[in-house]
C-alpha positions as CSV (number, residue, x, y, z in Angstrom):
1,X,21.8,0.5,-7.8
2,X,19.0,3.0,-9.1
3,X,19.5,6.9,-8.5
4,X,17.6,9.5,-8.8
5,X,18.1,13.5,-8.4
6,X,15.6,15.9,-6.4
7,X,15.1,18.9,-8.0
8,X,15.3,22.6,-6.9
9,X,11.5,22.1,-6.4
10,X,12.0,19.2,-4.3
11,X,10.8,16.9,-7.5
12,X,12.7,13.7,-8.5
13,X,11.8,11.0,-11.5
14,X,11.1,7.6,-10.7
15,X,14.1,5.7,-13.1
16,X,12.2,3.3,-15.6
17,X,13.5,0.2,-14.4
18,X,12.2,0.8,-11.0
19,X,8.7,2.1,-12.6
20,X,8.4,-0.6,-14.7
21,X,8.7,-3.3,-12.1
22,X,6.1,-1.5,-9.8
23,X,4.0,-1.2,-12.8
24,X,4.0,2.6,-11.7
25,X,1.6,4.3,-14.5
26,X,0.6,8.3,-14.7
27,X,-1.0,8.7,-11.5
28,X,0.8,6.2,-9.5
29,X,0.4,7.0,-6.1
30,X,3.7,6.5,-3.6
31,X,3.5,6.6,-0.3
32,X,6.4,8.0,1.8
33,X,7.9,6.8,5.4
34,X,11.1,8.0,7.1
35,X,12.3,5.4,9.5
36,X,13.9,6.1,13.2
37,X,17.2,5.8,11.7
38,X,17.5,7.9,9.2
39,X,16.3,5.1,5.5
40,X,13.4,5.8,3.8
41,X,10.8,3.3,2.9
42,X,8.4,4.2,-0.5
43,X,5.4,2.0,-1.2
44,X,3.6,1.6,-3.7
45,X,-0.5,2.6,-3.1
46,X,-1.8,0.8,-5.5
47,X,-4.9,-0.4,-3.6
48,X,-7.9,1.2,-1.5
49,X,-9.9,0.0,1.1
50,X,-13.0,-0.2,-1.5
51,X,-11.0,-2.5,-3.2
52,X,-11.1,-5.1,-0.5
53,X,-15.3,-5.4,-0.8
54,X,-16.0,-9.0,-1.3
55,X,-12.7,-10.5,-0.6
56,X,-13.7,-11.8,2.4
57,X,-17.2,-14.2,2.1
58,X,-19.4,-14.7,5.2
59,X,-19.0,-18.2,7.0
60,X,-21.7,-20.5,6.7
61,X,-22.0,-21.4,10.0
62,X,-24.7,-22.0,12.8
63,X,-25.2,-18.8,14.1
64,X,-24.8,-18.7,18.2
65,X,-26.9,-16.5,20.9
66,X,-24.8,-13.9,22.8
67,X,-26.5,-15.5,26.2
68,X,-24.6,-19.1,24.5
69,X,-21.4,-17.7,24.7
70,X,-21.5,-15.8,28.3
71,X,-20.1,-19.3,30.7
């Protein structure tokens, strides 16, 4: 188990090992979430929605008329 301290100013150091395997970088961003019972939950945000242009490619399909579709 990996521990950290928070400081006076409410600062704390993310230990290497953990950094290292979240490939956490200068500039990392974390993303904080208290659960209902009391854990927290830190994620790594390491993407942006701008990042997801062009993952998706259009089908290639016939394209249907919105008076097709009504029954």
């Amino acid at each position: 188990m990996t521990e950290s301290t928070i400081t006076a100013k409410g600062q704390t150091t993310v230990p290497a090992d953990i950094r290292q395997s979240i490939g956490g970088v200068p500039g990392t961003r974390l993303v904080w979430h208290v659960l209902a019972d009391g854990r927290l939950f830190v994620r790594v945000k390491n993407k942006s929605v701008r990042d997801l242009k062009g993952l998706l490619t259009p089908a290639k399909s016939k394209r249907v008329a919105v008076e097709d579709m009504r029954p």
